[in-house]
C-alpha positions in Angstrom: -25.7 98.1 -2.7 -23.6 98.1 -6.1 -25.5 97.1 -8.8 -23.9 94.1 -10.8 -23.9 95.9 -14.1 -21.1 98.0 -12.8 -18.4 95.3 -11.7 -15.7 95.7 -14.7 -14.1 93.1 -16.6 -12.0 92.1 -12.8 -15.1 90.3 -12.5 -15.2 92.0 -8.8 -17.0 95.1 -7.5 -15.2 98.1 -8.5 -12.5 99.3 -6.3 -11.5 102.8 -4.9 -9.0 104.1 -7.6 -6.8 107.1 -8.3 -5.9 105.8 -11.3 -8.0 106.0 -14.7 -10.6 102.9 -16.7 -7.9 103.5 -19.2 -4.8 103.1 -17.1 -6.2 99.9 -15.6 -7.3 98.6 -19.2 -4.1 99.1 -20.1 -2.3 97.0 -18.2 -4.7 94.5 -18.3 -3.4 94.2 -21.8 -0.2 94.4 -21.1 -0.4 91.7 -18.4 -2.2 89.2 -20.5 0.3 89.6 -23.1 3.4 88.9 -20.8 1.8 86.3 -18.9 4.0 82.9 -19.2 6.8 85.5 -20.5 8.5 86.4 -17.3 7.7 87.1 -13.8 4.5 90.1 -13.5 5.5 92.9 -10.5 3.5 95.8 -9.6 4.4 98.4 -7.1 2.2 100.3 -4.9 -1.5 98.6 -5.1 -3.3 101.0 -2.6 -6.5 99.0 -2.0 -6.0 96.7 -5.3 -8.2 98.7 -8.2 -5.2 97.7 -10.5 -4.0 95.1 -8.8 -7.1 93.4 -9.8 -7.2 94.0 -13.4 -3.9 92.5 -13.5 -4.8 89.6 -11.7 -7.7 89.2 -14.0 -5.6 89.3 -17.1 -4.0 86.1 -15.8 -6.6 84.6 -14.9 -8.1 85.2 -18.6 -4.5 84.4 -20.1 -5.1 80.7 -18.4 -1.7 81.3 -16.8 -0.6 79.8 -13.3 1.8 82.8 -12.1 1.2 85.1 -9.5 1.3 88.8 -9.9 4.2 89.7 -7.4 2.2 93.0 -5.5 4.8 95.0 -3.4 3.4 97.7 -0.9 3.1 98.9 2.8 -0.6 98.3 2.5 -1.6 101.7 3.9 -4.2 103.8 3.1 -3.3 107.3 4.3 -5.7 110.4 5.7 -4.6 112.1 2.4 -6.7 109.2 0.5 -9.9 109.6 2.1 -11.3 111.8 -0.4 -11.3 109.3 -3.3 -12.3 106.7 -1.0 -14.9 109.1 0.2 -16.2 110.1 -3.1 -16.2 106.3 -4.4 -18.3 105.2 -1.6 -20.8 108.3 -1.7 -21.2 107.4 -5.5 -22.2 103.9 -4.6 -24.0 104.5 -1.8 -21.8 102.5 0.4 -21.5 102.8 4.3 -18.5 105.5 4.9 -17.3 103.7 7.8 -16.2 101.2 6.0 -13.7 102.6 4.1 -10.0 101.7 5.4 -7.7 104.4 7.0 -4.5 103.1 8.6 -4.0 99.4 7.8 -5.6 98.5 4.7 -4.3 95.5 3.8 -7.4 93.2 4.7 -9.6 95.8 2.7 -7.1 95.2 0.0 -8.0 91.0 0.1 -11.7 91.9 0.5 -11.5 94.2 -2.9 -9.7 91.3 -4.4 -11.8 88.4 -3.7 -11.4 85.3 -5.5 -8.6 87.3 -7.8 -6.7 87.1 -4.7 -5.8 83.6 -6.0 -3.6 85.5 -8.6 -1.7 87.6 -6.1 1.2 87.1 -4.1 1.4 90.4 -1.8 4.7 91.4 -0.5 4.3 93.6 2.4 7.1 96.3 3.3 8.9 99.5 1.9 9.6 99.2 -1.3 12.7 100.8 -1.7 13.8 97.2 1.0 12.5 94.9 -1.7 15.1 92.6 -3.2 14.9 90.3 -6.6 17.0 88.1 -7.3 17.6 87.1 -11.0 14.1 85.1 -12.3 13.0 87.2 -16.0 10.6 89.9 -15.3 8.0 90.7 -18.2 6.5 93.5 -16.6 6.5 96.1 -14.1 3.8 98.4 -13.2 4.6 101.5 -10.9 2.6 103.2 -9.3 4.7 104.2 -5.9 8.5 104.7 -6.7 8.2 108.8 -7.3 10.9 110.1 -5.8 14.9 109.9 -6.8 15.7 107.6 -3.4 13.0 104.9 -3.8 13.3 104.9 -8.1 16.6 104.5 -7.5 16.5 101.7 -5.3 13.9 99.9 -7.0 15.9 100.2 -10.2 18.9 99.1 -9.1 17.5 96.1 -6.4 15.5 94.7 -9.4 17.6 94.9 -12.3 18.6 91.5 -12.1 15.3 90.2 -13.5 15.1 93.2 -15.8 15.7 92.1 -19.3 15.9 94.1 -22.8 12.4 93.3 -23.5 10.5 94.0 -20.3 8.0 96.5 -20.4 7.6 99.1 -17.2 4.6 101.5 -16.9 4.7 104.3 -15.0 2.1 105.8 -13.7 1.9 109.4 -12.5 4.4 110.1 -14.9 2.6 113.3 -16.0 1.2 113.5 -12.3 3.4 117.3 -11.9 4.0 116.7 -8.5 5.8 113.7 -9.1 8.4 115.2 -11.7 11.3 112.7 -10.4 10.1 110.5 -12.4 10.2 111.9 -16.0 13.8 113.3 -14.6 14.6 110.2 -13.3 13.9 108.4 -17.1 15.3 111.5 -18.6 18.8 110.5 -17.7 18.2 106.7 -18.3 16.5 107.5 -21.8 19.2 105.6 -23.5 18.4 102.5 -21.6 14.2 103.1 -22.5 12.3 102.8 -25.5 8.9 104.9 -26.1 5.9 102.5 -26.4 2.2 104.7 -25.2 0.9 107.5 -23.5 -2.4 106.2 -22.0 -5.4 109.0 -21.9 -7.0 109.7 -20.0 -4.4 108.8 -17.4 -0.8 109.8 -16.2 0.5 107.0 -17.3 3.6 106.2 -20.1 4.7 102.8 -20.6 7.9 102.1 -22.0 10.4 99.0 -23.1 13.9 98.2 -22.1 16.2 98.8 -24.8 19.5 97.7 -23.4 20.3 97.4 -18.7 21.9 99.5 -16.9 24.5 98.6 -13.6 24.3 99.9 -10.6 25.9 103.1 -11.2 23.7 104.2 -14.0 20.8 103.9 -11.1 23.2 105.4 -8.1 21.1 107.9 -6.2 23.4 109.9 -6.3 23.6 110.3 -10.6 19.7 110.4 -10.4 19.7 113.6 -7.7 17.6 116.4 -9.4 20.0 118.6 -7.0 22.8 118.4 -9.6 20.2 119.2 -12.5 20.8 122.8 -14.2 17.6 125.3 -15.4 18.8 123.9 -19.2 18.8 120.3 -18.5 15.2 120.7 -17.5 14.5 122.8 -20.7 15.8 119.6 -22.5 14.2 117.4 -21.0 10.6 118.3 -20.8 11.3 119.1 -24.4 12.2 115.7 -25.2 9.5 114.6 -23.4 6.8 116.7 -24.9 7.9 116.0 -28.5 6.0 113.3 -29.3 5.5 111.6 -26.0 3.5 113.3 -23.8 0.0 113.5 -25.3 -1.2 116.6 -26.2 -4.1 116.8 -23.4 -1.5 116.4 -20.6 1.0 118.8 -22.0 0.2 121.9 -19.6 0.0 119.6 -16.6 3.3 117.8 -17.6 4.5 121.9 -18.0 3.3 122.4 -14.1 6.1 119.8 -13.3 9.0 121.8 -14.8 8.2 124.6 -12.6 8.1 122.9 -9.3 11.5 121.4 -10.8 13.0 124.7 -11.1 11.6 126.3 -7.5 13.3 123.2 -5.9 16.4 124.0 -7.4 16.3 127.9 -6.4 15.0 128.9 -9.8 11.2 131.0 -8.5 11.9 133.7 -11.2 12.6 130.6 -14.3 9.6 128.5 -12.5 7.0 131.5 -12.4 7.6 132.1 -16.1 6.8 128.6 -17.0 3.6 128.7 -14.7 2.8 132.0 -16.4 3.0 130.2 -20.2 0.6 127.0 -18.4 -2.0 129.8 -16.7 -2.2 131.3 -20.2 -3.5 128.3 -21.6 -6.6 128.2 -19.3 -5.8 124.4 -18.8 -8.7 123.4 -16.4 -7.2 120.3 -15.4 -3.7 122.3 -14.1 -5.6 125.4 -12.8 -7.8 122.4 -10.7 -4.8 120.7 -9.4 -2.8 123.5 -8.2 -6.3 124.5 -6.5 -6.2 121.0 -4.6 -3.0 122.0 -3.7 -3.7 124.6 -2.2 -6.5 123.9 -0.7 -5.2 120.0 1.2 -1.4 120.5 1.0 0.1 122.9 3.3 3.6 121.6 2.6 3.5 122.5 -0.8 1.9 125.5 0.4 5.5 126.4 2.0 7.3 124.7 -0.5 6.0 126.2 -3.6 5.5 129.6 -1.8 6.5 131.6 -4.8 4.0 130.0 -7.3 1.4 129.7 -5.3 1.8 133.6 -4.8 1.7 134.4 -8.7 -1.8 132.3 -8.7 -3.3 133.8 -5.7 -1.7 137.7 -7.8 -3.0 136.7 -11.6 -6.3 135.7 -9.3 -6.0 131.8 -10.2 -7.1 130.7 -7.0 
């Protein structure tokens, strides 16, 4: 049973989560303060765990919009773990938790906050908007160049100087694309936080962008050079990335570089990260390579220089 005293501020029971108390306070905040500004649009809800904290900050605002909740509503083998170590916590029944389709587990989480939510079922990257004001957009599933892209360019209609996009995973190393992907649209983005803990920066639009300036094609990090990386991790590490996540955030430049055929550049920059005896990195490249095979093959040369410098 879960005790009442542990139900958040969602007013629900809590919900399986990969993503910080802070990163979900945080845009309760930010949801309650656009609420009545412009439309509300999350990507990638999982099982709902932020989904329902911004669905509670409308309900709290007083406000009759929906959050708009865009997903495929799967909850992959991969997931298991948290979902795992969630329900051993609580003391919850493990078959119950979803694998496969997980969208009705994604209403039952919600509950009555379901009342704020209007779930839109699909891939991303084949979600349209048309031109209605957004106020705010939380990501949490566009990491990679093709569905950014898309997601950029099919919803800048309803983007506005003004609206506010959070992006979680941000420092998440693995999911590079994204700071790359901002990188070369910094002009267009202005610096607001860096939640912690959490992966997530949250930024305002400064001025739009066409179509071209969000072309798959100008986002490829296949074009980017060992220099433009340099520049822009350093751009993003002065000042913007906090100074906990700094080594993780460093983990990401050097899975940059071994993607672009870089392994001698990429194993320096590990080296630097490993010198630091950052727990957090040292435990994420040991998840790695302990549940991801691909990356296994993928990062083959890093993962070497951990197993030699006796990392993992």
């Amino acid at each position: 049973m879960i005790d009442v005293e542990e139900r958040s501020l969602t007013g629900v029971p809590p919900i399986p989560a990969m993503t910080t108390d802070a990163e979900r306070e945080c845009y309760y905040r930010l949801a309650k303060e656009s609420a009545g500004k412009g439309a509300i649009i999350e990507f990638g809800a999982w099982l709902g765990a932020s989904t329902a904290y911004i669905a509670a900050a409308l309900r709290d605002a007083g406000a009759t919009q929906k959050v708009h909740t865009f997903d495929k509503f799967l909850s992959k083998r991969g997931h298991i773990y948290k979902v795992e170590e969630h329900y051993k916590k609580r003391g919850m029944d493990l078959s119950d938790a979803p694998i496969g389709d997980a969208y009705e587990a994604f209403r039952n989480y919600l509950g009555p906050l379901m009342e704020f939510v209007e779930p839109h079922r699909g891939e991303i990257a084949h979600a349209r908007w048309g031109d209605e004001p957004i106020a705010l957009i939380v990501n949490d599933a566009p990491k990679r160049v093709p569905a950014i892209s898309a997601m950029l360019k099919n919803f800048r209609g309803g983007i506005r100087e003004g609206t506010v996009m959070a992006w979680q995973d941000f420092c998440h190393f693995p999911s590079y694309e994204i700071p790359a992907c901002l990188y070369r649209l910094r002009d267009h983005f202005e610096f607001v936080e860096a939640v912690y803990p959490g992966s997530t920066l949250v930024f305002r639009v400064k001025a739009r962008w066409g179509a071209h300036d969000v072309a798959q094609a100008r986002l490829d990090v296949g074009t980017w050079t060992p220099d433009e990386i340099a520049e822009a991790w350093a751009y993003w590490l002065d000042g913007r990335v906090r100074e906990e996540k700094r080594q993780i955030f460093r983990c990401g430049q050097a899975m940059f570089l071994c993607d672009i055929g870089k392994p001698v550049e990429a194993i320096e920059i590990l080296r630097q990260v490993v010198a630091t005896n950052d727990s957090a990195a040292l435990k994420k490249w040991r998840y790695l390579h302990d549940r991801r095979d691909d990356f296994l093959i993928r990062y083959a040369p890093l993962f070497a220089y951990l197993e030699k410098s006796g990392h993992l």
